[in-house]
MARBA-3410 file (N, C-alpha, C, O; in Angstrom, 1 decimal):
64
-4.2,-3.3,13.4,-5.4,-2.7,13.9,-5.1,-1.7,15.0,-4.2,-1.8,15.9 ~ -5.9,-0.7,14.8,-5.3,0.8,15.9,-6.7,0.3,17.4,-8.0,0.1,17.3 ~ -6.0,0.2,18.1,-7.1,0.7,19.4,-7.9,2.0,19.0,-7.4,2.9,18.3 ~ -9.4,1.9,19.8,-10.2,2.9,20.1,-9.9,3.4,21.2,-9.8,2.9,22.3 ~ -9.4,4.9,20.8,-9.1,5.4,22.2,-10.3,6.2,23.0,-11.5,6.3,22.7
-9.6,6.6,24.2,-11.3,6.6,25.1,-11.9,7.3,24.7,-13.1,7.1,24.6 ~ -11.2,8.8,24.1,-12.3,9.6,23.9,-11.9,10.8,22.5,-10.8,11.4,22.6 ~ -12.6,11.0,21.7,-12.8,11.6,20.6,-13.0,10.3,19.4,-13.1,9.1,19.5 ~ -12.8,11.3,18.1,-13.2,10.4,17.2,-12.0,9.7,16.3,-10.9,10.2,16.0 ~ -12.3,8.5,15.9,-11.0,7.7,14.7,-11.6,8.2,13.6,-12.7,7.7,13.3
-11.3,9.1,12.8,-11.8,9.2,11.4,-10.5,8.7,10.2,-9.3,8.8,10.2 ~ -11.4,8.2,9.3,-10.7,7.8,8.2,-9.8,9.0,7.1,-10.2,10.1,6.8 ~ -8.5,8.2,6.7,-8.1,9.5,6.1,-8.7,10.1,4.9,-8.6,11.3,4.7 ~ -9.4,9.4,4.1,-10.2,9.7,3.5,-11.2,11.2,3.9,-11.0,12.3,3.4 ~ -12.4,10.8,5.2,-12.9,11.8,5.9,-12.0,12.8,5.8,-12.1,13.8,5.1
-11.0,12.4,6.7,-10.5,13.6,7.8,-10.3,14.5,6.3,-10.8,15.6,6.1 ~ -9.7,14.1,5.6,-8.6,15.1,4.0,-10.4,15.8,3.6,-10.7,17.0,3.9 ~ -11.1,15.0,3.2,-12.5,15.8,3.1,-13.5,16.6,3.4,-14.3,17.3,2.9 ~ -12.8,16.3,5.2,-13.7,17.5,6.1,-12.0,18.8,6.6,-12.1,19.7,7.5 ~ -11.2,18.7,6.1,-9.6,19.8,6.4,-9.1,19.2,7.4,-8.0,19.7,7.6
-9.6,17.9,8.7,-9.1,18.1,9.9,-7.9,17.3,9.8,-7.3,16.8,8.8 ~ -7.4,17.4,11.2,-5.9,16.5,11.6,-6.0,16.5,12.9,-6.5,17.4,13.5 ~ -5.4,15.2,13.5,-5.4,14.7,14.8,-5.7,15.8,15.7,-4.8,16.6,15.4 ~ -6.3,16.4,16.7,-6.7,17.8,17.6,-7.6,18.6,17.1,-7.8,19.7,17.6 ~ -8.4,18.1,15.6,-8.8,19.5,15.4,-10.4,19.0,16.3,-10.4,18.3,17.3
-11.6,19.6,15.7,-12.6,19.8,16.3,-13.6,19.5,15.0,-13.3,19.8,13.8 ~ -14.8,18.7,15.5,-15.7,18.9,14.1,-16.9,18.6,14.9,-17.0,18.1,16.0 ~ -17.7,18.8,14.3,-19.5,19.3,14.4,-20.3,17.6,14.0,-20.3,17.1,12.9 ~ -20.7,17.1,14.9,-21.5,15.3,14.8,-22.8,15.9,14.7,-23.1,17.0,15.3 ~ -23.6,15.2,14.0,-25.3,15.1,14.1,-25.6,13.7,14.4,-25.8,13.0,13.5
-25.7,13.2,15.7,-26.3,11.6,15.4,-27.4,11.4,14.9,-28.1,12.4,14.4 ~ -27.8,10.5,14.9,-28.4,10.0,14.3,-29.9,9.5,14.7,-30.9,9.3,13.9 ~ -29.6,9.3,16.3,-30.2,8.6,17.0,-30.2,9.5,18.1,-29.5,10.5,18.1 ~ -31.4,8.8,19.4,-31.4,9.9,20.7,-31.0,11.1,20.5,-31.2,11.6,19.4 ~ -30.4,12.0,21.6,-30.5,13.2,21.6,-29.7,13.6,20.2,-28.6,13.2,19.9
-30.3,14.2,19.6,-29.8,14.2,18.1,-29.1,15.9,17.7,-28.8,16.2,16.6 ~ -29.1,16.7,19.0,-28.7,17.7,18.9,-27.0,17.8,18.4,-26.2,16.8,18.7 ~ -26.6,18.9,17.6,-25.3,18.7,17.1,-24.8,18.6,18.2,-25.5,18.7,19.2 ~ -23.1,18.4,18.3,-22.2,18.3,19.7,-21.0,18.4,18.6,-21.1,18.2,17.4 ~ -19.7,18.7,19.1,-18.7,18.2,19.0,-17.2,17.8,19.4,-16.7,18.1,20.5
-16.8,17.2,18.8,-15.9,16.2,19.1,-14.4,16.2,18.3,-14.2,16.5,17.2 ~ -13.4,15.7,19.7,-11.8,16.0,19.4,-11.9,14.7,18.0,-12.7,13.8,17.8 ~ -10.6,15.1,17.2,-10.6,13.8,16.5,-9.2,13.6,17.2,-8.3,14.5,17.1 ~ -9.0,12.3,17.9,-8.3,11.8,18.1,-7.1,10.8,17.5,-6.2,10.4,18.2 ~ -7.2,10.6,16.1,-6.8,9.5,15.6,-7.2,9.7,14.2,-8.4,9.8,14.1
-6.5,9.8,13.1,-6.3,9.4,12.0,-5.8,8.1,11.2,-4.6,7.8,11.3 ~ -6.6,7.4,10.5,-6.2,5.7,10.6,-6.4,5.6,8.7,-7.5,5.8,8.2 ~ -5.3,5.4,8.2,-5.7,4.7,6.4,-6.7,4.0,6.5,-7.5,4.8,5.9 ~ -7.2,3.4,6.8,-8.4,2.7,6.8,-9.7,2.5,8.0,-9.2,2.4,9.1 ~ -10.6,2.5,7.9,-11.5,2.1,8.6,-12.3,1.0,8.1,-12.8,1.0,7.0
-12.3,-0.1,8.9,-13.5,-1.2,8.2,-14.7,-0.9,9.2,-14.7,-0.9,10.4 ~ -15.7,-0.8,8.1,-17.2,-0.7,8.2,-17.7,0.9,8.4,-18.9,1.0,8.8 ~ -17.1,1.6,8.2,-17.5,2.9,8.4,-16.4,4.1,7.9,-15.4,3.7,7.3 ~ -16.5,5.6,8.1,-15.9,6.3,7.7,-15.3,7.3,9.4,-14.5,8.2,9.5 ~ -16.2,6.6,10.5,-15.1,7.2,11.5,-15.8,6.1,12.9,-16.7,5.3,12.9
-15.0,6.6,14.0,-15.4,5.6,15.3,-15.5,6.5,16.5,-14.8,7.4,16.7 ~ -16.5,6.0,17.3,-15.7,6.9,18.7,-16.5,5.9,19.9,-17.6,5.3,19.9 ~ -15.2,5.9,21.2,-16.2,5.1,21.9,-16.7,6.4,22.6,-15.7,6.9,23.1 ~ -17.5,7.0,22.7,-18.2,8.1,23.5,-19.3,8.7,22.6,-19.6,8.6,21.4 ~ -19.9,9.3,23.4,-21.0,10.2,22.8,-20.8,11.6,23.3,-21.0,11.9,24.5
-20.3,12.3,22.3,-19.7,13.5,22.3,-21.0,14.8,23.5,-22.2,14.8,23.2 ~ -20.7,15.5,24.3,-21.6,16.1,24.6,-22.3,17.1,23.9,-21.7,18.0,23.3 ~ -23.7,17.1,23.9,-24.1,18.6,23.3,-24.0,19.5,23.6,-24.2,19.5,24.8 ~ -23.6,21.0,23.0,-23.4,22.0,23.1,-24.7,22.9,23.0,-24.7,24.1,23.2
END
């Protein structure tokens, strides 16, 4: 199991190959919830797998 690191996102390799990124790049979030303005966020972490989702982050990336 990979630690959550403090800050950007864990995306699955799956994602990451699907959206072009790699560890440093940058990508565009819409939450979901609360301030729901886009923001985005470092991906930190590329992982074979994710259980229960397709990425993680402990933070809430700021809006731009």
């Amino acid at each position: 199991m990979h630690p959550i690191p403090e800050s950007g996102l864990v995306l699955g390799r799956m994602l990451a190959d699907k959206l072009g990124v790699t560890r440093g790049g940058r990508v565009t979030v819409e939450p979901l919830e609360g301030d729901r303005a886009p923001r985005e966020a470092v991906v930190a972490m590329i992982v074979d797998e994710i259980i229960g989702g397709e990425f993680l982050t402990s933070e809430t990336p700021e809006p731009h």
